[in-house]
N, C-alpha and C positions, 0 to 999 in steps of 0.2 A: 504494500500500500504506500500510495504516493501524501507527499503534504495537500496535496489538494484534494485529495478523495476524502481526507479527512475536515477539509475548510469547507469543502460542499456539504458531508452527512450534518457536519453544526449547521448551516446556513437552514438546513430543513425541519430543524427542530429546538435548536436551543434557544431561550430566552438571549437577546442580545444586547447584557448587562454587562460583559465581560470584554475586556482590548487582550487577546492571545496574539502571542509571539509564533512566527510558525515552524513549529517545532509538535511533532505528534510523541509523546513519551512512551517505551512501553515496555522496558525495565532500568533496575537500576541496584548499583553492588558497594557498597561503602560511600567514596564520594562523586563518584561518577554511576552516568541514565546514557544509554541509549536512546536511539529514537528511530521510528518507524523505516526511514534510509538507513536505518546503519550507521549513521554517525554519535560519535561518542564525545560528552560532554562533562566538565569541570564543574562541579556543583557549588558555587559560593554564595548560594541564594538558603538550602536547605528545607527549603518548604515555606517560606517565610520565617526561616527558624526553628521548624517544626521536629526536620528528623534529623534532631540533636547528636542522634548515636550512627549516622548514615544510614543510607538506603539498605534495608533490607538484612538487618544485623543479624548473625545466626543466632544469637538470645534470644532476640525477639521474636522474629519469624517460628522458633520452637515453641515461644512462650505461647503464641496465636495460637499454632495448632493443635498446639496438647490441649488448651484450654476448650479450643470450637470444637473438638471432639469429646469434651467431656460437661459442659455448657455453656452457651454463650449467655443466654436471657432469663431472668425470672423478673422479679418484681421487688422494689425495695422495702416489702411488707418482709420479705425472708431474709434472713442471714446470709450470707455467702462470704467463705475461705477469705478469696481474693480480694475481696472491698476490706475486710476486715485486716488483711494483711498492708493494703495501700491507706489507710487511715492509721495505722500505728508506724508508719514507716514515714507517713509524711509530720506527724510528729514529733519524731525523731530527728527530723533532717531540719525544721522550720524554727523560728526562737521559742524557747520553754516557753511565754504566755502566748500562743497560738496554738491549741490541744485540741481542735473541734473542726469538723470536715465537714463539706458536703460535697458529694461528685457528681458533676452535670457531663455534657457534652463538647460543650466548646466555650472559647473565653469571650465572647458575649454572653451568654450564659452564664457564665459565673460574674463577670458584670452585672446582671441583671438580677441575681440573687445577693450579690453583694448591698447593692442599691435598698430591693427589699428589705433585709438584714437591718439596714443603719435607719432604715424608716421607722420598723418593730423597735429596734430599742432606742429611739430617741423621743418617737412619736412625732419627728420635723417630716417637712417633706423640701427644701430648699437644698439641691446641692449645686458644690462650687468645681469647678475643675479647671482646666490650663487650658491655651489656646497654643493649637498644633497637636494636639492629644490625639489618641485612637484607641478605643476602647470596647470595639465593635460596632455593627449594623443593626440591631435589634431595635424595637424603639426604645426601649429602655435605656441603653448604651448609646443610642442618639443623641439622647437627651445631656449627658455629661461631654459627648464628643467635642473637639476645639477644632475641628477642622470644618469649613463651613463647604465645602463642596460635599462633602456627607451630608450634613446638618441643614441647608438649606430646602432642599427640596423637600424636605418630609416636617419642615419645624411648624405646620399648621396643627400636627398631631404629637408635637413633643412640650410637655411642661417647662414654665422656666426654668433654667437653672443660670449660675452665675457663671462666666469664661473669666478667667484674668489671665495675666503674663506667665508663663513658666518659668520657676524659680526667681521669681519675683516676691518677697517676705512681704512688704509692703502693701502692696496687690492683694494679695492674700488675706493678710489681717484688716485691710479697711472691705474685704468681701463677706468675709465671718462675722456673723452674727446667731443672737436667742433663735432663730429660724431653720440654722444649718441643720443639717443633718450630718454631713459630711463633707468630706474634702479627699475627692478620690483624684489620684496623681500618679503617673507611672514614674518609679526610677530610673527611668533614663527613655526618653521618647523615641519610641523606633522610629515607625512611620512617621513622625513628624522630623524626623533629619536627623534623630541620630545627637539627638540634644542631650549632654548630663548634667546636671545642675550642677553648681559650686557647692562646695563641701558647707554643711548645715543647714540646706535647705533642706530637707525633710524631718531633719530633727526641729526645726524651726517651726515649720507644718502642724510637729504633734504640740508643741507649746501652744502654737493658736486655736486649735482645735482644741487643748484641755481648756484653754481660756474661757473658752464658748460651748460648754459643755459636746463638741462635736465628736465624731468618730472621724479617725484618718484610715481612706482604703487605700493601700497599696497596689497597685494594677499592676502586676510581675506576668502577664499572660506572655509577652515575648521576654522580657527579662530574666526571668524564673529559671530551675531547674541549671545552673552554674552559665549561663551561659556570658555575663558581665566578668567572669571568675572568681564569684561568692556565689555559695548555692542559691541564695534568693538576692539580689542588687542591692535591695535595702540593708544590709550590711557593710557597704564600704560606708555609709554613714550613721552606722546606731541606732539606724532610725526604730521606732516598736509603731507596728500597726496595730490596729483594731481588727481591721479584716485583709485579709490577703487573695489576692486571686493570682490562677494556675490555671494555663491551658500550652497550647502551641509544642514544646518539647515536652511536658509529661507523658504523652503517649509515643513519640516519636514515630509520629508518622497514623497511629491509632486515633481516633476519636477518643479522646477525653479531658477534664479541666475542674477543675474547684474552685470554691471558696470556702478560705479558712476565717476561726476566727479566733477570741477568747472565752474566757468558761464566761466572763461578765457579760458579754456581749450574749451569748448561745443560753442564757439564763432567764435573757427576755421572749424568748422565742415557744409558741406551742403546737402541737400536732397538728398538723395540716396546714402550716404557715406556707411550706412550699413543697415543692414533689416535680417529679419527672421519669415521663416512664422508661428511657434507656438508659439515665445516667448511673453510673459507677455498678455498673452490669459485670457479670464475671470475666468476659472476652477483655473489656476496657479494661478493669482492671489490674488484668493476668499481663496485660500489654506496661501498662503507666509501672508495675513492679520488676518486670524485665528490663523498663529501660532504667529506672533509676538502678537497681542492680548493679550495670553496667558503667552509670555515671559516677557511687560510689567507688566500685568494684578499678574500676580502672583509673580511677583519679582523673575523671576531665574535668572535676572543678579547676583543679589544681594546674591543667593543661591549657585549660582554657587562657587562665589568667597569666600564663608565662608564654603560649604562642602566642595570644591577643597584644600584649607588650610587645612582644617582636614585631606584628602585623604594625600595629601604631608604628612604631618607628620608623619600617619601613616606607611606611607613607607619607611621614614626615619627611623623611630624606628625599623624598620625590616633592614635594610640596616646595622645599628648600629649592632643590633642583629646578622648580616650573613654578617660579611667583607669580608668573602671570597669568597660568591656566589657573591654580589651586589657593584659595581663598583660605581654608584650616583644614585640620583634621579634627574629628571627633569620634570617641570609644569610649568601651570598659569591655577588657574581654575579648572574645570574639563577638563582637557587636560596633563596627567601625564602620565612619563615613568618610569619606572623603568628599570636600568641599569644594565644587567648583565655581567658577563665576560666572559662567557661563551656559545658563541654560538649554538654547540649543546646542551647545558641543556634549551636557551630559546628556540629552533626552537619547542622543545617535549610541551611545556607548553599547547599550544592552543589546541592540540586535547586530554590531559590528561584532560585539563579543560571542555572540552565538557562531558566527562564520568563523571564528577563532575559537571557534571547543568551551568555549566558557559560559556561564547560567552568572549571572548578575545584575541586578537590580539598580534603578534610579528612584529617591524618594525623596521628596518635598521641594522637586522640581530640580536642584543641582546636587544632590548630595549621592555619591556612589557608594552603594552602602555591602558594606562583607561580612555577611554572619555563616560561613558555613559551619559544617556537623565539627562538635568539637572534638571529635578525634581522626579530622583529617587525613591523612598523609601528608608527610611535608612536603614528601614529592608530587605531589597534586597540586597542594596550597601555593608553594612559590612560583614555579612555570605558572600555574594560572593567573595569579597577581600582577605578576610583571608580562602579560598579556595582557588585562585588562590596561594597566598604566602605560603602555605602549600604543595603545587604541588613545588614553587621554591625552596624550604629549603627542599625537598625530593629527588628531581631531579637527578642524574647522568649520 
């Protein structure tokens, strides 16, 4: 099958909500996918950050099948093994006051249950968030979004909520008030470029929020699971949430996501406050436990945050090199942009880098942004880097 046999079957059927690159995928082995020609590709995108541990890890891949063969579905009226084993293990891994789980689908969803959460225990319904945020498509998570090409079209069905600056203290505390509910924030804004706040703005956050009797949510859906190189982002600053959300790399590659929260917070809460009928199912589960396994197991917190430091530098060094193309760099992690000035020279990047074997991303219009699976090969990571940076330093 050709790329167009596949541009025609979508043209006949699918909602056309989506801009595809043309590229048809139809496997894929650590950090490199195939695609329906035969050609083989550098993954420095990973799913949007998704498959943390690479395509197709044999952990996981076992952990699927033993579990689909032995069940995938019940109902979260019953017990099951595997949720009870991913609730003590995200315990384990999250800060001592965060002991309380809920497992949904995806990280609007845990978004959206987050939201409800801080509504139940505060009884507000005012929330504040940042501009350039991303926090899902649901309407719920519309409602907190800062990016208004989301948020406009649908804001005749979304309640107010307050936007201010990101990592702006100031902003933030003349936003807080008797009405908040919350103050939900991602540690480090993906989709919006690749933003990290200056050291104590999130610990700032929780002083305004205790001021205001408010709850601080932490939005970790791409941050989360080592990928900044702290298990959860919010640790390179102290920061303590009320609630937490997790999606994108806890199943790696699997549907699944949470919110967490504290015993204070999960205290206000009564039966039948919230439910869902797939989430934290045996399959998902048996999947989200394979891949943190593996994250533990193999040290890629610890990998992340010592290749991500080499990634940053390198792209520094290039930046240094090309003042004229590259505006900054910005990370933690494996979670790095690179800043361009030039809008149309980054929009051409990602589909030039496809004819050069490589899967990478533009986000918030110049920012070329690198989060592959954190246990790369280096022999993947660097040829494909200095491909992509070969494409910027060409560009016009």
């Amino acid at each position: 099958m050709k790329i167009e046999a596949a541009r025609e079957r979508e043209a006949a059927h699918f909602l056309p909500v989506v801009k595809r690159h043309p590229v048809a995928l139809v496997s894929g082995a650590g950090s490199r996918v195939r695609d329906v020609e035969g050609r083989e590709f550098v993954d420095l995108m990973a799913g949007w950050g998704v498959t943390c541990i690479g395509h197709c890890h044999p952990a996981l891949s076992e952990a699927i099948a033993t579990q689909a063969a032995r069940l995938m579905q019940t109902t979260n009226i019953f017990y099951t093994l595997p949720q009870l084993d991913l609730i003590e293990t995200l315990a384990e891994i999250t800060p001592p006051e965060i002991t309380r789980t809920f497992l949904v689908n995806s990280g609007t969803e845990a978004v959206d249950g987050a939201l409800k959460l801080a509504h139940r225990a505060t009884g507000r319904s005012m929330f504040v968030s940042t501009r350039n945020s991303f926090h899902g498509r649901s309407i719920g998570a519309l409602r907190v979004i800062g990016q208004d090409k989301h948020r406009k079209p649908y804001e005749a069905l979304l309640p107010e909520a307050r936007i201010v600056p990101f990592d702006d203290l100031d902003a933030a505390r003349a936003a807080m008030d008797a009405d908040c509910a919350a103050f939900i924030v991602e540690p480090v804004q993906g989709e919006g470029g690749v933003n990290v706040p200056t050291d104590g703005y999130l610990t700032g956050l929780r002083e305004i929020c205790d001021a205001n009797g408010a709850l601080l949510i932490l939005d970790e859906v791409q941050t989360g699971i080592g990928r900044t190189g702290r298990m959860l982002a919010l640790e390179h600053d102290g920061a303590r949430a009320d609630i937490v959300t997790l999606g994108k790399g806890l199943g790696g590659g699997f549907p699944v996501a949470a919110f967490l929260t504290t015993e204070a917070v999960a205290r206000t809460v009564a039966l039948g406050d919230h439910g869902t009928t797939f989430g934290g199912n045996p399959l998902a589960c048996a999947a989200a436990n394979a891949v943190l396994g593996v994250v533990v197991g193999e040290k890629l917190v610890e990998r992340s945050a010592a290749l991500g430091a080499r990634l940053i530098e390198r792209l520094r060094d290039f930046g240094r090199q090309h003042p004229d193309v590259v505006e900054t760099v910005r990370g933690r992690g494996l979670l790095c942009g690179l800043v361009l000035r030039d809008a149309e020279r980054a929009a051409a990047i990602p589909g030039r880098a496809l004819e050069a074997g490589v899967l990478v991303n533009v986000t918030a219009g110049t920012v070329v942004r690198f989060f592959p699976a954190l246990n790369i090969p280096e022999a993947d990571l660097w040829p494909a880097v200095d491909a992509v940076l070969g494409l910027v330093a060409g560009s016009s």
